[in-house]
C-alpha positions as CSV (number, residue, x, y, z in Angstrom):
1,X,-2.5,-23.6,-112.4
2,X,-5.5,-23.0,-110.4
3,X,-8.9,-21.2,-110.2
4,X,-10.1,-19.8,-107.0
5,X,-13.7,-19.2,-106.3
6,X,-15.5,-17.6,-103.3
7,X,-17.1,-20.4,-101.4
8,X,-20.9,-19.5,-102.6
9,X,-19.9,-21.3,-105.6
10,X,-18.8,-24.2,-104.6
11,X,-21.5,-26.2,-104.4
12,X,-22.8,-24.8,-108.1
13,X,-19.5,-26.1,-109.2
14,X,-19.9,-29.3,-107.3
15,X,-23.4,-29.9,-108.9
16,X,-22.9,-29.1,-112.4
17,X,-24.9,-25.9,-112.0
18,X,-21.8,-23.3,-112.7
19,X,-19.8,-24.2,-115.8
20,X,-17.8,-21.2,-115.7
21,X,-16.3,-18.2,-114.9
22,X,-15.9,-14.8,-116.1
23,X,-12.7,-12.8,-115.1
24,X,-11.8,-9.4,-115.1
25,X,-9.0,-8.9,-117.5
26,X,-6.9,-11.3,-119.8
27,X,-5.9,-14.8,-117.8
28,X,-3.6,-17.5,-119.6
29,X,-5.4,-19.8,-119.4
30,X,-6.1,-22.5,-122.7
31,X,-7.9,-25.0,-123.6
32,X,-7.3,-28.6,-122.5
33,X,-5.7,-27.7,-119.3
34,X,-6.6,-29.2,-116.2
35,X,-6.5,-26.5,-113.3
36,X,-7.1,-26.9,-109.5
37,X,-10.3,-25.7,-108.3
38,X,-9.8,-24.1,-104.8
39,X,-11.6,-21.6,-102.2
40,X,-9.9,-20.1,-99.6
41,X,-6.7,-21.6,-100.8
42,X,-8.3,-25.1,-100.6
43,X,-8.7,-27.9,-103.5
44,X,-12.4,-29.1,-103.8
45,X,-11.6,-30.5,-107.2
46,X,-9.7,-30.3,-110.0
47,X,-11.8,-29.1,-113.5
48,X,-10.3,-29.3,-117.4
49,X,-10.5,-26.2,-119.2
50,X,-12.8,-26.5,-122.6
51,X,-13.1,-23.5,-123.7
52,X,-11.4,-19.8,-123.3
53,X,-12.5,-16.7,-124.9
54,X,-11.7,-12.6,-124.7
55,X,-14.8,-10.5,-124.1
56,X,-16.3,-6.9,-123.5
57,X,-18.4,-6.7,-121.0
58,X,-21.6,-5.6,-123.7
59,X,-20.7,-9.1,-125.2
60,X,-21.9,-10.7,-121.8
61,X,-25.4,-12.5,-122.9
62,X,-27.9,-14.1,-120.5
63,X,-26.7,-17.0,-122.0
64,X,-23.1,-16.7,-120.4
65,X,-24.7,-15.6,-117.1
66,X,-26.5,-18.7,-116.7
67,X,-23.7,-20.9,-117.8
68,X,-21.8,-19.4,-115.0
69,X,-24.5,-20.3,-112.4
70,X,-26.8,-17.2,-112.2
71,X,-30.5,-16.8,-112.8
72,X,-29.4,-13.7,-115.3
73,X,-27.1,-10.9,-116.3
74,X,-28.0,-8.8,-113.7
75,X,-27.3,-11.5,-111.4
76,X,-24.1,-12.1,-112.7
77,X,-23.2,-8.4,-112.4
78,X,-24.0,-8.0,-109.0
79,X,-22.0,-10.8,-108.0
80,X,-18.8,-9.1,-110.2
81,X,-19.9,-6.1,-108.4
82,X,-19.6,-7.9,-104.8
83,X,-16.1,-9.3,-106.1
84,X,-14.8,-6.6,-107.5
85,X,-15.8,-3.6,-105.7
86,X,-17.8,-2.1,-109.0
87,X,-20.2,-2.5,-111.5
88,X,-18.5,-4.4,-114.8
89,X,-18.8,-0.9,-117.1
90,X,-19.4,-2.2,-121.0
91,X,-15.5,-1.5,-122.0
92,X,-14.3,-3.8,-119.7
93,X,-12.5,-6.8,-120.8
94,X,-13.1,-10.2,-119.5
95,X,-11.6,-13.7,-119.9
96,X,-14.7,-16.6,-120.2
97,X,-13.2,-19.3,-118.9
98,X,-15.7,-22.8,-119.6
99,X,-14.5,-25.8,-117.7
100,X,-15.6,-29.9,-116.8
101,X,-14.9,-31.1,-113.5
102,X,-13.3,-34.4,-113.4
């Protein structure tokens, strides 16, 4: 299994500043399993999965945002925005996936 990021995250990964990632819709993903990390179809680490949990986007706190490397909520949901093509609307359903690199 594997989690692809876009390459202006790497280096948060790399330094311990992003410790997770929110994605659109349900992902099987549990905890306690170790995934590839990859960008462009390239490993830059493998990471074990600590935590997964199923959210609406109004359950999004700052909290998460900065967890997952951003300065704030909005922050995050411009970057969603940019990866997605749209603003995350609050009935949206994401999977919060928390991870440790190894």
């Amino acid at each position: 299994m594997r989690l692809d990021f876009s390459r202006e995250f790497v280096d948060l990964i790399l330094r311990g500043r992003k410790r997770s990632t929110l994605r659109l819709g349900p992902k099987p993903l549990f905890p306690g399993l170790v995934v590839e990390l990859t960008t462009g179809g390239r490993r830059f680490g493998r990471a074990l999965v600590r935590e997964v949990r199923f959210l609406l986007w109004s359950e999004v706190t700052e909290e998460i945002a900065r967890m997952d490397g951003f300065g704030s909520r909005a922050e995050l949901e411009e970057a969603l925005e940019r990866i997605y093509g749209r603003r995350p609307r609050n009935g949206d359903f994401f999977t919060l996936i928390v991870f440790e690199l190894l």
